[in-house]
C-alpha positions as CSV (number, residue, x, y, z in Angstrom):
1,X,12.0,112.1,-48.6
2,X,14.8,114.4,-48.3
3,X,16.9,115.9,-51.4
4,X,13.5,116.2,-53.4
5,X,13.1,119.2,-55.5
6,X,10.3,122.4,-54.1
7,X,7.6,122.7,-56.9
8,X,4.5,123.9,-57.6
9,X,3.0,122.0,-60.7
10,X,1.3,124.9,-64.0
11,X,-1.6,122.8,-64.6
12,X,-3.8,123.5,-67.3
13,X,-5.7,122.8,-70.6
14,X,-4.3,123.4,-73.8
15,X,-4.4,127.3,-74.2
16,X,-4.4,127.9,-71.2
17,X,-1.2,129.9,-71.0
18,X,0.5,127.8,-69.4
19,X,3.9,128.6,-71.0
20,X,3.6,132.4,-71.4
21,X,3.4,132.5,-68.0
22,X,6.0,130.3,-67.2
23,X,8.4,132.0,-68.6
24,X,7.1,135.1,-66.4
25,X,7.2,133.3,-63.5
26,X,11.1,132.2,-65.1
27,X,12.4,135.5,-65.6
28,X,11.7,136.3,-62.0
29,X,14.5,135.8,-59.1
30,X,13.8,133.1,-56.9
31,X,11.8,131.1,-60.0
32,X,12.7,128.8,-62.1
33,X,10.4,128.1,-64.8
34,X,11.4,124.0,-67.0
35,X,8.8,123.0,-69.5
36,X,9.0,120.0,-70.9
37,X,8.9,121.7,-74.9
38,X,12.7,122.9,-74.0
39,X,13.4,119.4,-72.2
40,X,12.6,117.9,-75.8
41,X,14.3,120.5,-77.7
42,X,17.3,120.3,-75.4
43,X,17.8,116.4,-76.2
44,X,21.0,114.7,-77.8
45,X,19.7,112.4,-80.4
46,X,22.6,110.7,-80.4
47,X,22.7,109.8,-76.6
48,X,21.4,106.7,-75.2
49,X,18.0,108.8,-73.7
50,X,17.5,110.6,-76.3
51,X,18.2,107.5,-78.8
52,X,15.2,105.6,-77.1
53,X,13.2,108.7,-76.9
54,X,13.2,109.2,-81.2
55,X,12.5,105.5,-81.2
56,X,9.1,105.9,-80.3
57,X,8.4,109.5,-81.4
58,X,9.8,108.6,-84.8
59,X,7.0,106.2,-84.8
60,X,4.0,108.4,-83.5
61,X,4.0,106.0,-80.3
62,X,4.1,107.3,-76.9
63,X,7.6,107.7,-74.8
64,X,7.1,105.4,-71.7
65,X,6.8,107.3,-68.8
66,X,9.9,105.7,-67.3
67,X,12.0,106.7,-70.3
68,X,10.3,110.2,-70.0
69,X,10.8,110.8,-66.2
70,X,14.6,109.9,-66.4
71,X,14.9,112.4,-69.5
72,X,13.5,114.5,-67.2
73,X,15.5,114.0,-64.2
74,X,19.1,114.1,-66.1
75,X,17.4,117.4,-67.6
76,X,17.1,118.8,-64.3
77,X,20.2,117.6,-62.7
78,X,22.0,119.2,-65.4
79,X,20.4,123.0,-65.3
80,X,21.5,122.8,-61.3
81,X,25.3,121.5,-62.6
82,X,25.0,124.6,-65.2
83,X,23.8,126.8,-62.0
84,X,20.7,128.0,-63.9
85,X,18.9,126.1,-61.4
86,X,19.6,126.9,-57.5
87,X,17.6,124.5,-55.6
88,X,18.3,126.0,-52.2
89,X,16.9,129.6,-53.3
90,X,14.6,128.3,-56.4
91,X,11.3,127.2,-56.4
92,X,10.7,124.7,-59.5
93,X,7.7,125.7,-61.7
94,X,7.2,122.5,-63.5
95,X,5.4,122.8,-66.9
96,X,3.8,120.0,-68.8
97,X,5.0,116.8,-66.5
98,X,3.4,115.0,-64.5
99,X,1.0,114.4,-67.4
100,X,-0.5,111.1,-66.5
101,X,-1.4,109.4,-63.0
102,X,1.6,106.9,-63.8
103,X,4.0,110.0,-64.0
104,X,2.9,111.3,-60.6
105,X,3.6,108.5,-59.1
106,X,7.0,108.0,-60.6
107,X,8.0,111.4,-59.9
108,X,6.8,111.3,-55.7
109,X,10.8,110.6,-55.0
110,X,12.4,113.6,-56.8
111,X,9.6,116.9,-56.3
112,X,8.2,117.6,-53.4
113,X,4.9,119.4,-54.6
114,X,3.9,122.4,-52.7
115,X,1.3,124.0,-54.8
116,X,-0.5,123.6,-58.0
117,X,-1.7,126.5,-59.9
118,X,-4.5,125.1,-62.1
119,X,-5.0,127.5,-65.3
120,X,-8.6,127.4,-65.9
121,X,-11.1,129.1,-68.3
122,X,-15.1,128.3,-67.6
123,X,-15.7,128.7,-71.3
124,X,-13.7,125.4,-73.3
125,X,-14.9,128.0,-76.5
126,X,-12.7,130.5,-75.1
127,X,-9.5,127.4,-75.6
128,X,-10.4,126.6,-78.9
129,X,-10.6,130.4,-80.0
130,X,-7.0,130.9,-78.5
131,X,-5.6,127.5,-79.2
132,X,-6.9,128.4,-83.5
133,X,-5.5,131.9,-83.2
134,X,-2.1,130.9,-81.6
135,X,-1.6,128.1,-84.2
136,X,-2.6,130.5,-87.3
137,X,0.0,132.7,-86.1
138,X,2.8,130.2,-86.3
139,X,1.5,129.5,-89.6
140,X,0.4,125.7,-88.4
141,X,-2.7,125.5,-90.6
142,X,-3.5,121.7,-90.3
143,X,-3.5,122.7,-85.8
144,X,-6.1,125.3,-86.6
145,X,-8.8,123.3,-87.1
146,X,-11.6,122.7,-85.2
147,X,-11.7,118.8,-84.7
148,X,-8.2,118.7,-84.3
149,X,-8.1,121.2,-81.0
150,X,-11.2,119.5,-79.8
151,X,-8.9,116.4,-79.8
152,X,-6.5,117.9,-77.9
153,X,-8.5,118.9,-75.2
154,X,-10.3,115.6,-75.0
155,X,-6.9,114.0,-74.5
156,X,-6.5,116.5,-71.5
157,X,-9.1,115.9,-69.8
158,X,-9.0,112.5,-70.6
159,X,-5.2,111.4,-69.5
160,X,-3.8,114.6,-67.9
161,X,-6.8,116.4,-65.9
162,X,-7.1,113.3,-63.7
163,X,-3.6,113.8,-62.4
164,X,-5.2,117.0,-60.1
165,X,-7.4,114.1,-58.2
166,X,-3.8,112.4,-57.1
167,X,-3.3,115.9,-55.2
168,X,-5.3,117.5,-51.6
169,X,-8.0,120.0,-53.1
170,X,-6.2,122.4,-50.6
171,X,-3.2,122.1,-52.4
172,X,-5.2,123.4,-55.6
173,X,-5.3,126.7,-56.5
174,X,-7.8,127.8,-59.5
175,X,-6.3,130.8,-61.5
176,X,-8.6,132.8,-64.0
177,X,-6.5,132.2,-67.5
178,X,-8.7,134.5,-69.4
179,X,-7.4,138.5,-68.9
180,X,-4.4,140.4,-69.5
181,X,-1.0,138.9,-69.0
182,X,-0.3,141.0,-66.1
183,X,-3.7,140.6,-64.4
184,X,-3.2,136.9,-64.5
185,X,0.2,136.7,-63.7
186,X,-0.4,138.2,-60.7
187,X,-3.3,136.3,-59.3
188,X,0.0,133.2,-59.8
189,X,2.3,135.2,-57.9
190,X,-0.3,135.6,-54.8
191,X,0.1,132.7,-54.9
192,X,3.6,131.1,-55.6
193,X,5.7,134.1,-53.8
194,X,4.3,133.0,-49.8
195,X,5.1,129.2,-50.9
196,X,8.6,130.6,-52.3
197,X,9.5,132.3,-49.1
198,X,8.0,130.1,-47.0
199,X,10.9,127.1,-48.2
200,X,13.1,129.2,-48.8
201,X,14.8,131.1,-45.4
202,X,16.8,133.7,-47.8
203,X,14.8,134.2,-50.9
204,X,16.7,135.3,-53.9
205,X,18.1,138.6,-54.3
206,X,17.8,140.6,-57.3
């Protein structure tokens, strides 16, 4: 299908790093790094998405994936209206969406997946020792607990995990998310920067 977005999916538990090093990969030329966190932040309450979108959160029920794919596409649209997003140089790192098989499916006619880059630790412990720490620093003492991060993660690998078996095992590529920032990032750019040249004939310039 022609006019669809080049992406490479950050896949990844919670804790995984997943956002830190997105907005890495972001702040690099030729990247461009949308998460769905600053999709949500970003909404209008008082438009018609974002309307039907607080209808359901307000209620703790989950957003259709419909309702959240369009959100999603007008998001998009809008950063390449803004110019923040060049899809002709850019390659889209796409954070936190697909998160369910339905999603995947729904999104086929607007990204044209290239990649994935699957953040993965062997040890779940090493997760829930992040996930605690993280959520004590932002003061979020109720997300520190134990039973409540093992939720979490039981939700991933419950719902979202399953979305990597939609996708060639060629396609996957498993990253080591436990190291340094720098260490890890670069085992993703290894990665991302042969897929960014190779779709893009004049990468972006500095």
């Amino acid at each position: 299908m022609a006019g669809r977005y080049k992406t490479v999916l950050l896949f990844g538990a919670p804790g995984a790093g997943k956002g830190t090093q997105g907005q890495l990969l972001g702040s690099i030329p030729g990247f461009f790094h949308m998460s769905t966190g600053d999709m949500f932040r970003s909404l209008d309450k008082e438009s018609e998405l974002g309307e039907t979108f607080f209808e359901y959160s307000s209620k703790g029920e989950l957003v259709p994936d419909e309702v959240t794919i369009e959100l999603w596409h007008t998001y998009v649209h809008a950063q390449t209206i803004l110019g923040l997003f060049k899809p002709h140089t850019d390659l889209l790192i796409l954070d936190g969406i697909p998160r369910t098989v339905a999603q995947t499916s729904l999104m086929e006619k607007y990204i044209d997946v290239l990649g994935i880059i699957h953040l993965n630790a062997l040890n779940p412990e090493d997760m829930i020792a992040r996930l605690r720490n993280r959520a004590l620093q932002e003061k979020r003492v109720d997300d520190a607990k134990e039973e409540v991060i093992r939720t979490r993660l039981d939700i991933y690998s419950r719902e979202t995990r399953p979305v990597l078996n939609h996708y060639d095992p060629s396609m996957i590529h498993d990253i080591d998310a436990i190291g340094s920032l720098g260490r890890v990032l670069k085992n993703i750019l290894d990665v991302v920067t042969p897929i960014q040249e190779s779709c893009h004939s004049k990468p972006a310039k500095v």
